[in-house]
C-alpha positions in Angstrom: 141.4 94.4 95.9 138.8 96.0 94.4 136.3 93.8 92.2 136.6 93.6 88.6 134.1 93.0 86.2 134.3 91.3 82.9 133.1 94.2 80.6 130.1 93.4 77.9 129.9 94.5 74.2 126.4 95.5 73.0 126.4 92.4 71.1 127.2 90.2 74.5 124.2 92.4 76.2 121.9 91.0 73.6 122.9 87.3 73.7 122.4 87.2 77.5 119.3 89.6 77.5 117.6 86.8 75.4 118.0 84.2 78.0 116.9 86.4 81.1 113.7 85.4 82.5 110.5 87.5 82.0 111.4 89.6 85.3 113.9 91.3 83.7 112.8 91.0 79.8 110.1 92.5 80.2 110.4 95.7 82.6 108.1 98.6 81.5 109.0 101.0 78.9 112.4 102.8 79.6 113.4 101.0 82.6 115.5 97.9 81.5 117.7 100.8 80.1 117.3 102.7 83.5 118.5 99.6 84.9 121.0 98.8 83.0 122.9 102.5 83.1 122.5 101.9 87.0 124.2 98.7 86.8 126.9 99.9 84.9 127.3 103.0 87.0 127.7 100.4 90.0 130.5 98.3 87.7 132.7 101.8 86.8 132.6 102.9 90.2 134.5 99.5 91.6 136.4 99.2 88.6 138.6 102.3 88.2 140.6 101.1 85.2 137.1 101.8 83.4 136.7 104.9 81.1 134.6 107.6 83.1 133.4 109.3 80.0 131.6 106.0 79.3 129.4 106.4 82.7 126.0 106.3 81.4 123.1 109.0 82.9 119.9 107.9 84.5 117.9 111.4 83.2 114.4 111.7 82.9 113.8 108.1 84.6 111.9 107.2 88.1 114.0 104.8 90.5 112.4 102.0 91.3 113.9 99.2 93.2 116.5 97.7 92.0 115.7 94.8 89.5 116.3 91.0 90.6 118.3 88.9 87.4 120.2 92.0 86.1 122.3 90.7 82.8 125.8 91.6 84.4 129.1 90.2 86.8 127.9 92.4 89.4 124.2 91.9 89.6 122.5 93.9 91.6 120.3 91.9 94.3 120.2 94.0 97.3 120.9 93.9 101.4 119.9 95.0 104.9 120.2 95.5 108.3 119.0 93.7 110.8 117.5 94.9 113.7 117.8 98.2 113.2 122.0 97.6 112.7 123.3 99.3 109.7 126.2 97.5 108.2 129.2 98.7 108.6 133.0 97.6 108.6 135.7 96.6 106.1 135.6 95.7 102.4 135.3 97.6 99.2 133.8 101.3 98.8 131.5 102.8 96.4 130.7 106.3 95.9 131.7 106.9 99.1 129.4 104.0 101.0 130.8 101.1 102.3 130.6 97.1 101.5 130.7 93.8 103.7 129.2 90.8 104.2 125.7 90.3 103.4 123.1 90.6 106.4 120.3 88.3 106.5 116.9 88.3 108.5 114.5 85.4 109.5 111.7 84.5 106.9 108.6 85.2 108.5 105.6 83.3 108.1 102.3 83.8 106.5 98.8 84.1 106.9 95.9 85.1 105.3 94.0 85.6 108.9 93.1 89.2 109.5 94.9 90.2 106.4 91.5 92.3 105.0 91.6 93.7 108.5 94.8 95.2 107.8 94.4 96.0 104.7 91.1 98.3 105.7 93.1 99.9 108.5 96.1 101.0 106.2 93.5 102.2 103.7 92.0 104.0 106.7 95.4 105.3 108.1 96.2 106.7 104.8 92.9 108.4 104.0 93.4 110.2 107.4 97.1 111.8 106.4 97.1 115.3 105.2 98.6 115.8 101.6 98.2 119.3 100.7 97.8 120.0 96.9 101.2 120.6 95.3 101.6 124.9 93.7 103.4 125.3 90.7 107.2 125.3 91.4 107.2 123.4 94.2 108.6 119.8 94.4 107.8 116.8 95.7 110.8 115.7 98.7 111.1 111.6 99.5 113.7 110.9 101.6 114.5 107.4 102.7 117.3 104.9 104.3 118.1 101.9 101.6 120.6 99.1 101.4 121.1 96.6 98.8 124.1 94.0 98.0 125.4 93.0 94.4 127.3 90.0 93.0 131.1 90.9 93.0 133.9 89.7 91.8 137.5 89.3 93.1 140.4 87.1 91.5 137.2 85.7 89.4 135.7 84.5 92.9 132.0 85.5 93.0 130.2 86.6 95.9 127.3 88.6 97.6 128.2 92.0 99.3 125.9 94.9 100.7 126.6 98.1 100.5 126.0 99.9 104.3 122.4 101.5 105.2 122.6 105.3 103.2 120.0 108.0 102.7 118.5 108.4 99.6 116.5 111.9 98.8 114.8 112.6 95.6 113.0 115.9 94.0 110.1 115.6 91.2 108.3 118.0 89.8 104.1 117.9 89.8 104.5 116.8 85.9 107.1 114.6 86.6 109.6 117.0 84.1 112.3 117.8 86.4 114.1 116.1 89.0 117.0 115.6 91.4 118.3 112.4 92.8 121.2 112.1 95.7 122.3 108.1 96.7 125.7 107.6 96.5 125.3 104.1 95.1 124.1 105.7 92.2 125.5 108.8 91.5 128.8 109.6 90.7 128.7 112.7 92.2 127.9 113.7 95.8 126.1 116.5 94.4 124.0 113.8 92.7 122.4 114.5 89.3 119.5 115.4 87.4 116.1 113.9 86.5 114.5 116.0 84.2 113.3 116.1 80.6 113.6 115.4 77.7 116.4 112.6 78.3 119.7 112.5 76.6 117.4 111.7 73.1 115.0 114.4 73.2 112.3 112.0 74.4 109.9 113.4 76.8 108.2 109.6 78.2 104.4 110.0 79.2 103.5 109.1 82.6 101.8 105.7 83.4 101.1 103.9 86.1 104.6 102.6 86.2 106.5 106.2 85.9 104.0 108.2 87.2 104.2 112.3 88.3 102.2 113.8 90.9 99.6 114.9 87.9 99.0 112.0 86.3 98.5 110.1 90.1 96.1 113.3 91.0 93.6 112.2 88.2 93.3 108.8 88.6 90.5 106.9 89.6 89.8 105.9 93.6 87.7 103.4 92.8 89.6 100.0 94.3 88.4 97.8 91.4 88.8 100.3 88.1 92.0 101.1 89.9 93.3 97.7 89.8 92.1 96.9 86.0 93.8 100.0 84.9 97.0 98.7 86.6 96.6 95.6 85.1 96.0 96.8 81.8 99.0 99.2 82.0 101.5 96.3 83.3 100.6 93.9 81.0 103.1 91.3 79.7 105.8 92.8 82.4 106.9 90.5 85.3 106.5 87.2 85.8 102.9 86.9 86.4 100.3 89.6 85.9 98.9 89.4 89.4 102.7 89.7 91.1 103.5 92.6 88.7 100.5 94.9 89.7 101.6 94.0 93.6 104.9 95.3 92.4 104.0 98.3 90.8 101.6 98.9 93.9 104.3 98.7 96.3 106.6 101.1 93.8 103.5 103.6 94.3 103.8 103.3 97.7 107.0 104.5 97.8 108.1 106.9 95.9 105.8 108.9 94.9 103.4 111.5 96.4 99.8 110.3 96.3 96.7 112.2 96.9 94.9 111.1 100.6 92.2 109.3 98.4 94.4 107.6 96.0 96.7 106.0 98.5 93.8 104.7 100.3 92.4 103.3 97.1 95.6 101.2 96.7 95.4 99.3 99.6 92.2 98.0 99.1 92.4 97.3 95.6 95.8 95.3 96.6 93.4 93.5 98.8 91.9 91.9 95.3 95.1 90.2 94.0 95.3 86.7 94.2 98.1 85.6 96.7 98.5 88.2 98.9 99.1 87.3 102.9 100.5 88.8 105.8 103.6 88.5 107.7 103.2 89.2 111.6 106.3 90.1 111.9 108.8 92.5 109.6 110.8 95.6 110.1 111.7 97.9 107.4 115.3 99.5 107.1 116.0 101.1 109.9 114.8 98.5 112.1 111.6 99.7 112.8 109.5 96.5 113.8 105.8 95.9 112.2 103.7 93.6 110.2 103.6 93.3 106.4 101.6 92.6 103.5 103.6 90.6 101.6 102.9 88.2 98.4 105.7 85.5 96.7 107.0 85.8 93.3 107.2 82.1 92.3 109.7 82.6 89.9 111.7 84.4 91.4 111.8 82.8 94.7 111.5 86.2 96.3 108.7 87.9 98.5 107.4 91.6 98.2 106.6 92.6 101.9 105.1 96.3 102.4 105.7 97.0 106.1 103.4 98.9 108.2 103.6 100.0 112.2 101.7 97.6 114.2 99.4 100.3 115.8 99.3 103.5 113.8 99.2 100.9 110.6 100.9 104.0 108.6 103.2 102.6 105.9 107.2 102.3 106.7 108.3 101.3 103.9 109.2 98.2 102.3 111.7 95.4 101.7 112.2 91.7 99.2 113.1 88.5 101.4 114.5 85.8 99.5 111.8 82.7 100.3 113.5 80.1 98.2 117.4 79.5 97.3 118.1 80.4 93.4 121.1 80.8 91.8 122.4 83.9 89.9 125.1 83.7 87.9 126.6 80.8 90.1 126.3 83.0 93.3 123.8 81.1 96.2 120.9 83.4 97.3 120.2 81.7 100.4 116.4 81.9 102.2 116.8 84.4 104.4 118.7 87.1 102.2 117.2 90.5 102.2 117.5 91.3 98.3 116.4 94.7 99.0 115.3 97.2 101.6 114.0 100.5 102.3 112.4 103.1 105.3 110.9 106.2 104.2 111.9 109.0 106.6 110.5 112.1 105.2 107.4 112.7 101.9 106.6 116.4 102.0 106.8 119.2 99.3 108.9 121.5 98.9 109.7 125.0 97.6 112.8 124.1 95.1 115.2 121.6 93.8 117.5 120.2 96.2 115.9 122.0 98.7 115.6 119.7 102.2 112.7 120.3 105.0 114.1 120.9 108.4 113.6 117.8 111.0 112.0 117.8 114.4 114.1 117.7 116.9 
């Protein structure tokens, strides 16, 4: 039986948004919206009685990871596989991927020893990769391997389920005007759907720190420590704490987007100034590539940020959120253990159109 939500009126939206913690209040500018539409876009697919002409568009909006404390029945925490096992099997289907039981991981532990070491020798890795300069009409091409679980619920029984391991490939533009995005947890269509500007209101946002294009990113500072005031100054009042919200929106940099050589080495070590970082000796991103991470707790949340990196290139993998501390959401246990959210970046090249894929090694 497929799970089926209770659905929310605008007014019902606003109540509970009111009582959500900061993590969620207080996302930057258009995505608690972004977020939102993607929940609800999760909520119509499982629940078929649900009007499709009421799916709501994600245009003109950056995808960062899924938000933790989502204001919904089928919260969107996230999953994983565990070593290098993509799950598989029975259970619900949406947009075409499967569901089953949530997969957990051990919770590694922490250090601070040799944690500026690594640091140095990521910021050194990336200052060595090659990023040619985009051309006009080309496109930047991120392709990666997520997973993530959500609350569902079934004969009003709440539990966690994960969707299975799936690519994920999105196209931007150098001024961050035009895009395409294909993940079938997302889109209704296996086509996928668009990105670009102005969104469904005319609005055209300006790029920040926190939905950045490949232009804005290209003129920002590589200097570590006015790198990491602007960041703070941009994120400020978002997240839970100021210091865990620039980590956050360091590690969504990391990600998905294209940065200059300089600029992504400039990250790491400005990450090395935030209070509460460490390093986890052992992680392994989504495809169950093994490495170490740098990693820092969100208190509130009870969840940890780890960046994972291969243990001897130190070139970034990608990244994942390990629940440290059991919380409750929405009367659902999140368990230590639980990966909330994971990723492995595959591919990050540029490309000559939309929807246009580089060819792979053999």
């Amino acid at each position: 039986m497929k799970a089926i939500p209770t659905p929310q009126s605008p007014a019902e939206w606003e109540e509970r948004a009111a009582l959500l913690p900061r993590t969620a209040r207080d996302l930057p500018a258009g995505r608690h919206q972004f977020h939102r539409e993607r929940l609800m876009a999760h909520i119509q697919r499982d629940e078929s009685t649900m009007a499709a002409a009421a799916r709501p568009k994600t245009r003109g909006l950056r995808l960062p990871r899924p938000a933790f404390a989502l204001p919904a029945m089928a919260l969107a925490v996230a999953g994983t596989v565990v070593a290098g096992t993509a799950l598989t099997g029975g259970g619900a289907r949406s947009g075409g991927v499967a569901t089953g039981p949530v997969l957990t991981t051990l919770v590694g532990t922490t250090t601070t020893k040799g944690l500026p070491q690594l640091l140095d020798q990521a910021s050194t890795a990336a200052g060595k990769e090659t990023h040619p300069t985009i051309k006009p009409g080309q496109y930047v091409y991120i392709e990666s391997k997520t997973a993530n679980t959500f609350v569902k619920t079934v004969d009003n029984q709440s539990s966690l389920a994960s969707y299975a391991l799936h690519p994920r490939q999105i196209w931007q533009s150098p001024d961050g005007t035009r895009g395409w995005l294909i993940d079938p947890t997302v889109n209704e269509d296996s086509n996928g759907e668009t990105l670009s500007l102005p969104d469904e209101q005319g609005n055209t946002p300006k790029a920040g720190v926190g939905h950045p294009s490949y232009d804005f990113l290209a003129q920002l500072t590589t200097d570590p420590d006015k790198l990491l005031k602007l960041i703070y100054k941009e994120t400020k009042g978002q997240g839970n704490t100021p210091d865990q919200q620039a980590f956050t929106t360091i590690g969504d940099l990391l990600t998905e987007s294209y940065l200059p050589a300089e600029l992504y080495s400039a990250l790491f070590k400005a990450a090395a100034k935030i209070p509460g970082v460490v390093m986890v000796n052992d992680a392994q991103d989504a495809i169950g590539r093994r490495g170490v991470a740098v990693a820092r707790l969100d208190e509130t949340s009870g969840a940890r940020m780890e960046w994972i990196f291969d243990k001897k290139t130190h070139v970034f993998l990608g990244d994942r959120t390990v629940q440290v501390k059991k919380v409750y959401e929405y009367g659902v246990a999140v368990k230590p253990g639980t990966v909330r959210y994971t990723s492995a970046i595959t591919k990050r090249t540029i490309v000559d159109g939309m929807k246009q894929a580089p060819a792979h090694n053999s």
